[in-house]
C-alpha positions, 0 to 999 in steps of 0.5 A: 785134759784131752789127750794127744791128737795125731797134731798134738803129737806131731807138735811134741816131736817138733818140739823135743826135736828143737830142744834137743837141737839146743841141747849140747853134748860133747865127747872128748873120745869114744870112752870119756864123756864132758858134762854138758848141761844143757843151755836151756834159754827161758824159750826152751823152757817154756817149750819143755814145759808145755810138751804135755799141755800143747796137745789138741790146742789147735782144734782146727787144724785137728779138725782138718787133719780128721777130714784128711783122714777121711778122705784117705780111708772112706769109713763111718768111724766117729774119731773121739778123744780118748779118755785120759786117766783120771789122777786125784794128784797134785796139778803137776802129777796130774797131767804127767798120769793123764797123757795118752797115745795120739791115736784114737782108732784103729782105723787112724793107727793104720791110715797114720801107718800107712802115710808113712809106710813107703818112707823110710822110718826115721832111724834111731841116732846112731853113735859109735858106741857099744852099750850093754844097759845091763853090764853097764849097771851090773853093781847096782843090779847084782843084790836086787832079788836078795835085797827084795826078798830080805825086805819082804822076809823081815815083814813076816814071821809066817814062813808059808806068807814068805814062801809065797811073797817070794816066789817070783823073785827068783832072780828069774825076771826081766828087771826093765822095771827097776833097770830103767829106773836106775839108769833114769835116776844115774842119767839126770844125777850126770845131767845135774854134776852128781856122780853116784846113785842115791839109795832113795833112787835104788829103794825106787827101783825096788818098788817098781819090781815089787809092784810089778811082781804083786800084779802078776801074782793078782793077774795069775790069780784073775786069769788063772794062770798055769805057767810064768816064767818057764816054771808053773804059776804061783797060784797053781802051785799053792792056795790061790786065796793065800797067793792072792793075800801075798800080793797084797803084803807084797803091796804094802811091804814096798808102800812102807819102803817108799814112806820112809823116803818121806817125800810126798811128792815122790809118795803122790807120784808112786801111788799113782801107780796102784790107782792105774794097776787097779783101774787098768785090770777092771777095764781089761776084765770087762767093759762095753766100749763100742767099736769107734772106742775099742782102740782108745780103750785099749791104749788107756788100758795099756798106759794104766796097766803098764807103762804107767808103773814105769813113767812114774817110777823113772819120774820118781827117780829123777825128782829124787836126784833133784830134777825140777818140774820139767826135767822130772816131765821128760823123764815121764814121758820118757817112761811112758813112750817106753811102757806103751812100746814095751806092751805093744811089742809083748802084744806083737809076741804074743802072736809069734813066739813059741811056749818056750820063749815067751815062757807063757803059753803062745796066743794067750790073750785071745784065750783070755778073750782081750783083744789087743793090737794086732786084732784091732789092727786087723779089724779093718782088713777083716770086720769080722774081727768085730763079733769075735771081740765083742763075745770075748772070742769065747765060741768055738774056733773064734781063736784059731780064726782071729789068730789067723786073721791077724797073720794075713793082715798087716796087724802085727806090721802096724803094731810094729810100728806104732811101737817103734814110734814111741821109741823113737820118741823116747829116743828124742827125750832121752837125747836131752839129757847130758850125754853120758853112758848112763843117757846112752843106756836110755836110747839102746834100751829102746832099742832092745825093747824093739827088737825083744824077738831078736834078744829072746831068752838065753841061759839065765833066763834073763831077756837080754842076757849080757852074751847075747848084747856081745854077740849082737853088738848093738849100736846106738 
């Protein structure tokens, strides 16, 4: 399937919009909400169904669009489609893991960043009402970490093999991963007049940490790591070929959970995770894109090694609260705009946040040689960008000089709002849900994966720690 053009993306926002103008979400007072399912006519249901499919069926005006492009920026750039992951699922699975960002270059991210820079940026729907995501499911979280290292602990005997599977679940992450997942599955359970969360939606949310956890560990093995999370890398602190083992127990500890749901459906849409992961890590340890291609390729690298792992899992979620086929599609789509805005901001920071707050060392993807965003952003100020990138920034001082480079241009502008893009169409999708606390969490989270430099570390460690969402008072 071709993936989004920057018309094929305008007409999904259209679309979203004119469905969420027919979705009808009505509140009796500032803490009691009515459940409204959505009056979704056979119209609308044939305009949610195809909100993965319209994208780039007008060639022409795609075409003209394209010549517009080049009309506004004389360059020799040859824009093609970027190349959509592959999926050896189900046709429905298929073209949920095959949707890709609408920009294919650098250079028609910065014209399409440009055209609206002097506008102001379309707000994110502002509701009287103070939402914590994480106070708000603070019993479905509180067990996560014990519940995770219980599981993984009664697959083994071997005390070292535990040791290791557990290092990171030290109650020290993020959680996004497994929160986003619960606050889906409990927002399509209020969307379908079904109070509590089901223990398969929780066993999800557990497999997404899981994956989640077993990637870093494979990553800090890869990169060689030395620091994670304030503390020292896992591989640095044991044998890395045993740390490498133990990601993969890690793997197939949460691949038995998930096959006791006895769902195939489910099941197909989850491993579509671990084929995205695996083909993400290879395009990300080397491949020989050219320089027209260098943008599609990071965007498809940043959907399979990222927000692929929570489409799929919100998607699984939902279909397992009983969601239809596109319901489930919103819930994708949801998770998919919320992934890529989560990578581009963490690219964002990795420009400028200090050691400590990122709890990784400061440019360390330049150092790893991978070129992300605001470097590709800023390839079109300073072509030459373009030689450092393709040498992996590996001669001396092509660090401090891309680094440099990417903070007198306006990369780190451009990778801010190409991420605030896609929360806002997360935003758009999470507002056709029914309206409850749980569809509010949806929309602040966006808010907070947005704004992650303003909601740093606090004292748990936690990204967005419950003082901290008191004290900032977001309002959504």
């Amino acid at each position: 399937m071709a993936c989004f053009g920057s018309v094929g993306r305008l007409c999904v926002v259209r679309s979203v919009e004119k469905l969420s103008c027919n979705t009808q979400l009505k509140r009796k007072s500032s803490s009691t909400f009515v459940r409204i399912k959505p009056n979704l006519t056979q119209q609308n249901q044939r305009t949610l169904s195809s909100l993965v499919q319209n994208n780039c069926q007008n060639q022409q005006t795609h075409q003209q669009d394209q010549h517009h492009e080049q009309q506004l920026h004389t360059s020799s750039h040859v824009h093609s489609p970027a190349p959509c992951p592959s999926s050896s699922t189900s046709t429905s699975h298929t073209s949920s893991s095959s949707i890709l960002s609408s920009i294919t270059s650098p250079v028609s991210v910065a014209l399409t960043c440009r055209s609206y820079s002097s506008q102001q940026q379309p707000p994110v729907p502002e509701i009287n009402q103070t939402v914590d995501p994480y106070q708000l499911l603070e019993e479905e979280m509180k067990d996560l970490y014990t519940a995770i290292r219980k599981e993984l602990i009664s697959n083994t005997n071997q005390e070292e093999l535990r040791t290791i599977a557990t290092y990171y679940f030290d109650g020290q992450g993020k959680a996004v991963r497994p929160m986003v997942t619960v606050l889906m599955g409990k927002a399509i359970n209020y969307h379908l007049n079904r109070n509590e969360l089901i223990d398969a939606q929780r066993q999800v949310a557990m497999f997404a940490e899981m994956i989640h956890s077993a990637s870093l560990i494979h990553d800090d093995v890869i990169d060689q790591s030395d620091f994670r999370r304030g503390k020292p890398s896992v591989n640095v602190v044991y044998n890395h070929k045993k740390v490498a083992m133990a990601g993969d127990f890690i793997l197939a500890v949460a691949c038995q959970m998930i096959s006791r749901l006895r769902d195939n459906d489910v099941t197909l849409t989850l491993s579509q995770i671990m084929t995205d992961l695996v083909q993400g890590e290879f395009m990300q340890l080397g491949s020989k894109e050219t320089e027209n291609e260098r943008f599609a390729h990071y965007l498809t690298k940043t959907y399979r090694k990222t927000a692929s792992l929570i489409a799929n899992c919100v998607k699984a979620s939902a279909m397992l609260g009983g969601a239809d086929e596109q319901l489930s599609e919103v819930a994708f789509e949801y998770g998919r705009n919320l992934g890529i805005a989560f990578q581009l901001v963490d690219d964002l920071l990795d420009f400028i946040s200090s050691s400590d707050a990122m709890g990784k060392p400061a440019a360390a993807d330049l150092k790893l040689g991978l070129a992300t965003a605001p470097v590709l952003f800023a390839c079109e100020k300073y072509p030459e960008l373009n030689p450092m990138i393709m040498r992996r920034f590996q001669e001396p001082g092509d660090v401090e000089k891309a680094f440099e480079f990417v903070h007198k241009s306006q990369g780190l502008e451009q990778t801010k709002f190409l991420a605030r893009k896609h929360c806002v169409e997360a935003v758009r999708l999470a507002n056709i849900l029914a309206e409850s606390p749980y569809q509010k969490g949806l929309i602040v989270l966006t808010d907070l994966v947005l704004n992650r430099m303003k909601y740093q570390h606090g004292d748990s460690g936690c990204l967005y720690p419950v003082h901290v969402l008191k004290q900032a008072r977001i309002m959504i």
